[in-house]
N, C-alpha and C positions, 0 to 999 in steps of 0.2 A: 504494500500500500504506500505510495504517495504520501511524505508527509507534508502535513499544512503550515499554516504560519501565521504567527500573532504579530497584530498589530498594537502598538503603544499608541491612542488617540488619546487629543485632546479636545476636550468639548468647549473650552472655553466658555467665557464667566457666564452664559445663560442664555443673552439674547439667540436665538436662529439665527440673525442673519448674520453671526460674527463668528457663525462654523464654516471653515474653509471648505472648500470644492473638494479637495480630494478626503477632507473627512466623512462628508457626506458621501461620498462616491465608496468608501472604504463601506464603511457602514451598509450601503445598500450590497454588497454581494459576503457580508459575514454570515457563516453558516451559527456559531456561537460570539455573543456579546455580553460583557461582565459589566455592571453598570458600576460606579459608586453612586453615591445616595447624593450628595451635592450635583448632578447632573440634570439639566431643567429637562420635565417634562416632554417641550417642546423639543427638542432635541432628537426625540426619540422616534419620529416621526419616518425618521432617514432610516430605520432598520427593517429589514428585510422581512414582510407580513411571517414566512415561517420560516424566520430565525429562531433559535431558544435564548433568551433571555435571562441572565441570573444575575439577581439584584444583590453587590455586596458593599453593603453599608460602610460609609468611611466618614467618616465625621468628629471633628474635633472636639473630646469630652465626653462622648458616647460611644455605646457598646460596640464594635465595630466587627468584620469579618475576618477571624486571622490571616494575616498577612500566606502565612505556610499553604492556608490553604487556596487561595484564591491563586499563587503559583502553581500548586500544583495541581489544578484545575485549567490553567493553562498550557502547562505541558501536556498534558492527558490528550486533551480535546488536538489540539494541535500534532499530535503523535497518532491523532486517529486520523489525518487526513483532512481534518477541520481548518475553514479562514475563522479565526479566531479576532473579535477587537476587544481591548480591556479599555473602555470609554470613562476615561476620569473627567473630572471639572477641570477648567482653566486648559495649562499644560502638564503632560505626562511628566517633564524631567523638571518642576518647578515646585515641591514637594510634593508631590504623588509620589513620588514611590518608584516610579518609572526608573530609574538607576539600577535602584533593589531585583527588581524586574527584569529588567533586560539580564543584568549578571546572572539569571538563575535560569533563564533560556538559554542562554551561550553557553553557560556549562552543560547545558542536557543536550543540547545538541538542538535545539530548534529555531528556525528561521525567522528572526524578530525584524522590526522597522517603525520606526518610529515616524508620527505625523503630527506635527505640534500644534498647537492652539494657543489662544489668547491669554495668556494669566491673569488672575482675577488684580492683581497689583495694579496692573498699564492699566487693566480697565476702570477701577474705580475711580485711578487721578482723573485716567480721560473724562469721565463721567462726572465730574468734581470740577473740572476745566481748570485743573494742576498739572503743568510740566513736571514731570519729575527729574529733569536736568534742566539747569538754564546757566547763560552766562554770566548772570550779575550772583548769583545765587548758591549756583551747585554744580558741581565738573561731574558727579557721580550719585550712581543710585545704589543701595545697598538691600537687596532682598533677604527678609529675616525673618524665623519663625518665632513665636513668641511660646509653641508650643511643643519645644523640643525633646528629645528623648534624655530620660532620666540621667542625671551627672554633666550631661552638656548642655548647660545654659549657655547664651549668646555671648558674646564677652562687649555687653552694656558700655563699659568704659573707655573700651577702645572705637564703638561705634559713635560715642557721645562725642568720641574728639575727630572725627575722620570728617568732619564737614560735607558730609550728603547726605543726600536725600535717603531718608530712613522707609522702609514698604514693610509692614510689619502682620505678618501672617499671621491666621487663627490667635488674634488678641486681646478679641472682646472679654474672653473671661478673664486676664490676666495684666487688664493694661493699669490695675494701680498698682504689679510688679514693677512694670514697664517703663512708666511713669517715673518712680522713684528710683529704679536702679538709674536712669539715665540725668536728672537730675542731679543727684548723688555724684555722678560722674561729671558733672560740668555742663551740661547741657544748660540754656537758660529756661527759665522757667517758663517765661514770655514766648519762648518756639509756638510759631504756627502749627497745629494741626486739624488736619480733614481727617471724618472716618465714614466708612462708608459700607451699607448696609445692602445685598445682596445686588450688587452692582449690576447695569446694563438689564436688570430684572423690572417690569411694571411698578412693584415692590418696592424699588430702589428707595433705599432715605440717606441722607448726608447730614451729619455734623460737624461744623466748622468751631474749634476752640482754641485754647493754649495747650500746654502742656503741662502746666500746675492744675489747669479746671479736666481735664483727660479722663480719669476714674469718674469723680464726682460726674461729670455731665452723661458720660456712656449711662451711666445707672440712671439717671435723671430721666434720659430722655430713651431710655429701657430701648439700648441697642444691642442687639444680639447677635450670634454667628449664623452665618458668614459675613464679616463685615474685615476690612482690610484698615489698617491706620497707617498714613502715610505723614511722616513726621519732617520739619524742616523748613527752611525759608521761603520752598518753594511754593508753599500754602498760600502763601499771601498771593501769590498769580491765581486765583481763580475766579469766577462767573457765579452769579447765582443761577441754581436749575434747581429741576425738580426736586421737590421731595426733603430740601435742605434747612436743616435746625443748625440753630446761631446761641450758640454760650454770647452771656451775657458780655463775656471778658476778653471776644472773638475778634471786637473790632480793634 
């Protein structure tokens, strides 16, 4: 038997119209597709009427699908001759997991490719009408989880002095960690920040603050995950849009 081949797709942040062609194109001829749970509805639209579909839950702070086995679920199917897509949010190799991934098909011997999508980060400034580089402001962007694996936290102090633009992943439940290590570290307190609540989605909500009102206001105005905080000077460059809450201590 012929063996098949998985693809690493990215679904990018929600909207349909910001899945690229050959993701959609991927998607319509998968004989098996592995959804994570942060993947919009809509999205799903592009999958093959009988494809089999297995939903596994990946979500920051909740019960999720082990990691072991959702690989070995794709070597399997793939080893049986199966087009295989494991369809994450955002991008595959932009914390999904996609790294973990690929290294565990390359050692078994199966034919991987990766096909990238939007990460929810670009999309929330964009959506925010926040550069996340500019030239009066920021040479650089720094993407960061707030939600990392046990012993490795981010090293706060060294990103507090690196002068860019901070993109701060899965940090709704943790930004008065956040907040404070990075203050602590030299940050000012006065820092602009945008957060932004299921981006490029109908849903979408934005809060615009500092960085001392950060904890306090996320609670305030009960923003929750998925929501992305993009930290930095570069806040101050943005529009009013939709769906956008203003701290008092913003202007």
């Amino acid at each position: 038997m012929t063996s098949g081949k998985v693809y690493l797709v990215g679904a990018g942040p929600g909207d349909p119209e910001l899945l690229t062609i050959k993701a959609a194109r991927v998607l319509g001829k998968a004989d098996v597709v592995l959804v994570d749970d942060l993947v919009s509805r809509a999205i799903l639209v592009y999958i093959r009427e009988d494809a089999r579909v297995v939903k596994v839950g990946k979500r920051g702070g909740c019960q999720s699908t082990p990691q072991a086995f959702i690989e070995r679920l794709l070597i399997a199917e793939a080893k049986a001759g199966r087009t295989v897509v494991r369809l994450k949010g955002g991008d595959p190799f932009i914390f999904g997991r996609g790294g973990e991934e690929a290294e565990t098909l390359e050692s078994a011997g199966v034919e991987w490719e990766v096909v990238n999508g939007i990460t929810s980060g670009l999309a929330a400034a964009s959506a925010a009408g926040v550069p996340l580089t500019h030239r009066e402001h920021s040479q650089g962007v720094v993407f960061v989880t707030a939600h990392a694996a046990a012993g490795k936290e981010p090293d706060w102090a060294a990103l507090a002095k690196s002068g860019m633009t901070l993109v701060v992943y899965m940090g709704a439940a943790r930004c008065e960690a956040v907040q404070c290590s990075l203050i602590a570290s030299g940050l000012p307190a006065t820092t602009p920040v945008v957060v932004v609540q299921d981006a490029s989605l109908p849903r979408e909500r934005q809060l615009r603050t500092i960085l001392s009102r950060l904890a306090d206001d996320v609670i305030a105005h009960e923003i929750e995950s998925p929501a992305i905080i993009v930290i930095g000077e570069v806040a101050r460059e943005q529009r009013v849009t939709r769906g956008s809450l203003h701290s008092a201590s913003a202007s």
